[in-house]
C-alpha positions in Angstrom: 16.5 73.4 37.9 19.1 76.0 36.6 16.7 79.3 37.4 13.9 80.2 35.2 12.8 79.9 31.7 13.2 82.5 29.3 10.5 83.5 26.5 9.7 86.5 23.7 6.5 88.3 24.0 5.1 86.1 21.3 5.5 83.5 23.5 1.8 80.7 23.4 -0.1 82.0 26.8 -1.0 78.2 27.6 2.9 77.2 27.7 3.4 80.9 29.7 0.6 79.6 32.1 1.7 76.1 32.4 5.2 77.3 33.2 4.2 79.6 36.2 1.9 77.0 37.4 4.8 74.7 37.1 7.5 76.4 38.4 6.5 79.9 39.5 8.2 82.1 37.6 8.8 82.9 34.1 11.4 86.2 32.6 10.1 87.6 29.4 12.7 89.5 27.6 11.6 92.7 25.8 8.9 93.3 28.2 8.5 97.0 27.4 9.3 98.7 24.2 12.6 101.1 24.2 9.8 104.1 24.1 7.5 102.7 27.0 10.7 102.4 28.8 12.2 105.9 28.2 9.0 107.4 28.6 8.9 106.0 32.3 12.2 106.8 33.1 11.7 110.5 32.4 8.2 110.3 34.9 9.9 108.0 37.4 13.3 109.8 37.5 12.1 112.9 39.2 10.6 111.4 42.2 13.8 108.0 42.5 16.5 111.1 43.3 14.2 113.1 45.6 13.4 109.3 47.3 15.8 108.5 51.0 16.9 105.2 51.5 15.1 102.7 53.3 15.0 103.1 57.2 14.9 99.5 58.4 16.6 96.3 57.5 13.7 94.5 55.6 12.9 97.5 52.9 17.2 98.4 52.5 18.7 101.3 54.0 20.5 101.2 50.7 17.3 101.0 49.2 14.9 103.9 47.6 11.6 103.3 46.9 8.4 105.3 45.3 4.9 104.3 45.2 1.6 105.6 43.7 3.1 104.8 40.4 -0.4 105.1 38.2 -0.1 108.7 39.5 3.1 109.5 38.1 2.7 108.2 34.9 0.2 107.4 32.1 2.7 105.1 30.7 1.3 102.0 32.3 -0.9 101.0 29.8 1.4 98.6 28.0 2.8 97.4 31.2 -0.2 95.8 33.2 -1.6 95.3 30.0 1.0 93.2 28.3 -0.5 90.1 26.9 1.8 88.0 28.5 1.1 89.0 31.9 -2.8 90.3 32.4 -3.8 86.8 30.4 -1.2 84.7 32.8 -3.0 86.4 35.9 -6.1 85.9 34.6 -6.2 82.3 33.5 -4.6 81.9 37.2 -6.7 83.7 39.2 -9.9 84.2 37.0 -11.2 80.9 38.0 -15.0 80.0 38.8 -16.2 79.4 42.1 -19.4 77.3 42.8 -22.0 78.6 45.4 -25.6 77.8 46.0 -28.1 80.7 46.2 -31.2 79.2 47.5 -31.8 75.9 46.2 -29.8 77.3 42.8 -26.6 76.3 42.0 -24.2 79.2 40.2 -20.7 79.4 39.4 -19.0 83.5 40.2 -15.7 84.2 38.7 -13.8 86.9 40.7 -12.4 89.8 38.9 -8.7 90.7 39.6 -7.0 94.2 40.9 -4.2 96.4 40.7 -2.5 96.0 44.4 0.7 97.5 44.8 2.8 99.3 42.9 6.7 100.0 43.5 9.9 101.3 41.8 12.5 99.8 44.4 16.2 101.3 43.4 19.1 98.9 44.9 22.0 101.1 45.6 25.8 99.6 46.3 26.0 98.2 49.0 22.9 96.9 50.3 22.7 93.4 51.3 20.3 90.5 50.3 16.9 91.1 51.6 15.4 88.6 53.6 13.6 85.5 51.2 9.5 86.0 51.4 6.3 85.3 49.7 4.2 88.3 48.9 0.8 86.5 49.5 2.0 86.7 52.9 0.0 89.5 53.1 -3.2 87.8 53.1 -1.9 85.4 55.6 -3.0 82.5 52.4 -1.7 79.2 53.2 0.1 76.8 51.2 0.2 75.1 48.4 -2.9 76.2 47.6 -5.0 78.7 44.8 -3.0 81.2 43.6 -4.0 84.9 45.0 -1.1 87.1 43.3 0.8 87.5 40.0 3.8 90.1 40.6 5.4 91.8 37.8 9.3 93.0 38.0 10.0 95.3 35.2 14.0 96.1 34.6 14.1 99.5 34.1 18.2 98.7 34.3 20.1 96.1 33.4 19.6 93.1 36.4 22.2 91.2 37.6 23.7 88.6 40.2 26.3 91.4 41.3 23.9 94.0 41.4 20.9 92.5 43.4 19.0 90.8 40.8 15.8 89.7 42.2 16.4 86.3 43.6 13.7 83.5 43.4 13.5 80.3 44.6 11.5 78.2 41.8 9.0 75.5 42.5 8.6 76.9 46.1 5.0 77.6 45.3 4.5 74.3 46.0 5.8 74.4 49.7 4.0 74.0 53.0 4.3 77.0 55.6 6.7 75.2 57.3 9.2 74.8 55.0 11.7 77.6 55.1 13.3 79.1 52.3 17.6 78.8 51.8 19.5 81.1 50.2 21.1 78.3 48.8 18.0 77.2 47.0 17.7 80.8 45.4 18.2 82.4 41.6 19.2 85.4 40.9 17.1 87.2 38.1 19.3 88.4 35.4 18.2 90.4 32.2 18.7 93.2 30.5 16.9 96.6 31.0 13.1 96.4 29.0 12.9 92.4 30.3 10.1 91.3 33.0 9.8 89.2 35.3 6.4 87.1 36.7 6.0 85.2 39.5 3.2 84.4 41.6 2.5 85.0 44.8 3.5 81.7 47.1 6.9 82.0 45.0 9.9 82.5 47.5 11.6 85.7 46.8 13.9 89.1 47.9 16.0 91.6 46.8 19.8 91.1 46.0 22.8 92.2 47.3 24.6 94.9 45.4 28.7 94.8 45.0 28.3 96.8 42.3 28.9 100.8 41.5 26.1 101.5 40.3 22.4 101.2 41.4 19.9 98.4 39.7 16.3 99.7 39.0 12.9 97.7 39.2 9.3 98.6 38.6 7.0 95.8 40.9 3.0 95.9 40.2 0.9 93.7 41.7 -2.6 91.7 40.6 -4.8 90.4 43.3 -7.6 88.6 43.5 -11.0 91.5 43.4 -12.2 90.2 46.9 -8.7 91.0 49.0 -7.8 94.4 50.0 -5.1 96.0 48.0 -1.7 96.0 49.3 -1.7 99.8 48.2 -4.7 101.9 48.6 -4.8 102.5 44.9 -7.8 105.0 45.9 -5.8 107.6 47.8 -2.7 106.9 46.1 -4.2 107.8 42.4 -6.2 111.0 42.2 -9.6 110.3 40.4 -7.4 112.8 37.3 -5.1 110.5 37.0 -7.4 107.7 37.0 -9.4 109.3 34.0 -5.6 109.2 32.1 -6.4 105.4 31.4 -8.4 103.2 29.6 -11.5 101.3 31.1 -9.6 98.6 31.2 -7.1 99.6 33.8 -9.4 102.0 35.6 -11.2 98.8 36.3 -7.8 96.8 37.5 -7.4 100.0 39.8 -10.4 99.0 42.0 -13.2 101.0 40.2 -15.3 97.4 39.6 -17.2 95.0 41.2 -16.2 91.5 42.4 -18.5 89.0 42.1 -21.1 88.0 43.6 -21.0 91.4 45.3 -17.6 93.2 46.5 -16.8 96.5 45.8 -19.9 98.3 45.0 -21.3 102.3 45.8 -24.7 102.8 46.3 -25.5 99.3 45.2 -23.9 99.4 41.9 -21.0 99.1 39.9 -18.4 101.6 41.2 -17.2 102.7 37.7 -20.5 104.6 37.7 -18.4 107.0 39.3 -15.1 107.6 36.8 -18.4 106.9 33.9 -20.8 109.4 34.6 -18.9 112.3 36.1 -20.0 111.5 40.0 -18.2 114.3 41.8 -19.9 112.9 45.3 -15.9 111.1 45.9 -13.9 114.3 45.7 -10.4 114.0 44.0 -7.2 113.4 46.1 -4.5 115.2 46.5 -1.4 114.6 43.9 1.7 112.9 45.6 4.1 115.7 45.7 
């Protein structure tokens, strides 16, 4: 196949679904509104030109990158909320699991989670990053269930000169033993405000950039509610900042339960804490 498909945000969620399932990976231009996109530029900016490159070969040593994003921001909203992506992630993921509990039989559906969260800045000059599947992570094997639906947002323009995000699609399917070719990969190309979502077994890396100038990307991660977050959302956003959203996304943070039981302080559901004021889990410190 000739890279990925292409669809608007309007896009039917079934076909969105059936294409990841299918092959992966799906781009969806006009992501992000020209607003939502300004809007995290002028938060994100700040912290990208106080950021030093990379100091191994794996993260770029032409590469900047900043974390803790919900911390910087309260722009988010519209991002991990976009229609698109939270309902691909959750038909994916959201799936029911049978158990018995004595001699009954009950079906739990886990929740899913905010894992990590990354603005990764490719400057001239870096070379391809090395082809990987994010799942890795959970050491997950393969094919099997999906565990992860990534997000790359282009807060510039991406392209195959400028270190695009290269995918490999279909290799969701692969066995562990299969290893990916840099032949077999596509680089992502779309303009600044476009996303891209793949899941998690999906073979992928940074670009190389021959290029001037730098290419920009905002990466979030959802995870299934019963593995631990690639970021510790936790210490990385300070209980204020937290507050700054909507139930919704405090929950995708890490401030719910899993089922049947994951997640929970003092035997209930940990949003009792952000709900009712709880100042027992003092506030971190902001990033600087």
């Amino acid at each position: 196949m000739a890279g990925l498909i292409r669809v608007q945000p309007d896009a039917d969620l079934g076909e969105v679904v059936e294409i990841l399932e299918r092959d992966g990976g799906v781009i969806v231009e006009n992501f992000v509104d020209d607003r939502t996109l300004a809007a995290l530029w002028d938060d994100f900016a700040p912290a990208l030109d106080a950021c030093a490159y990379g100091e191994d070969w794996y993260n770029g040593k032409r590469t900047r990158r900043v974390s803790s994003l919900f911390a910087r921001t309260t722009h988010l909203t519209p991002v991990v909320t976009q229609r698109l992506y939270l309902g691909a992630a959750r038909a994916i993921m959201q799936k029911p699991v049978p158990m018995w509990i004595g001699k009954s039989r009950v079906e739990m559906t886990p929740t899913i989670q905010i894992s990590g969260t990354q603005l990764i800045q490719i400057h001239s000059g870096q070379g391809k990053q090395p082809l990987h599947r994010d799942d890795a992570l959970h050491l997950r094997r393969h094919p099997g269930p999906t565990s992860r639906v990534q997000l790359m947002v282009a807060m510039s323009e991406f392209t195959a000169a400028n270190g695009g995000t290269l995918v490999i699609p279909g290799s969701h399917h692969w066995d562990d033993e299969r290893a990916p070719e840099a032949s077999e990969a596509y680089p992502t190309e779309m303009p600044a405000g476009s996303g891209l979502i793949w899941l998690g077994g999906v073979y992928h890396g940074g670009g190389r950039n021959t290029t001037e100038n730098p290419r920009t990307g905002m990466t979030l991660a959802l995870d299934l509610g019963n593995l631990r977050q690639e970021e510790n959302q936790y210490l990385a956003v300070p209980k204020e900042a937290v507050l700054a959203y909507p139930e919704e996304v405090r929950r995708l943070l890490g401030y719910d339960r899993c089922p049947p039981g994951l997640g929970w302080y003092e035997m209930e559901d940990p949003y009792v804490v952000l709900e009712g004021g709880d100042d027992r889990i003092p506030a971190a410190a902001a990033p600087a």
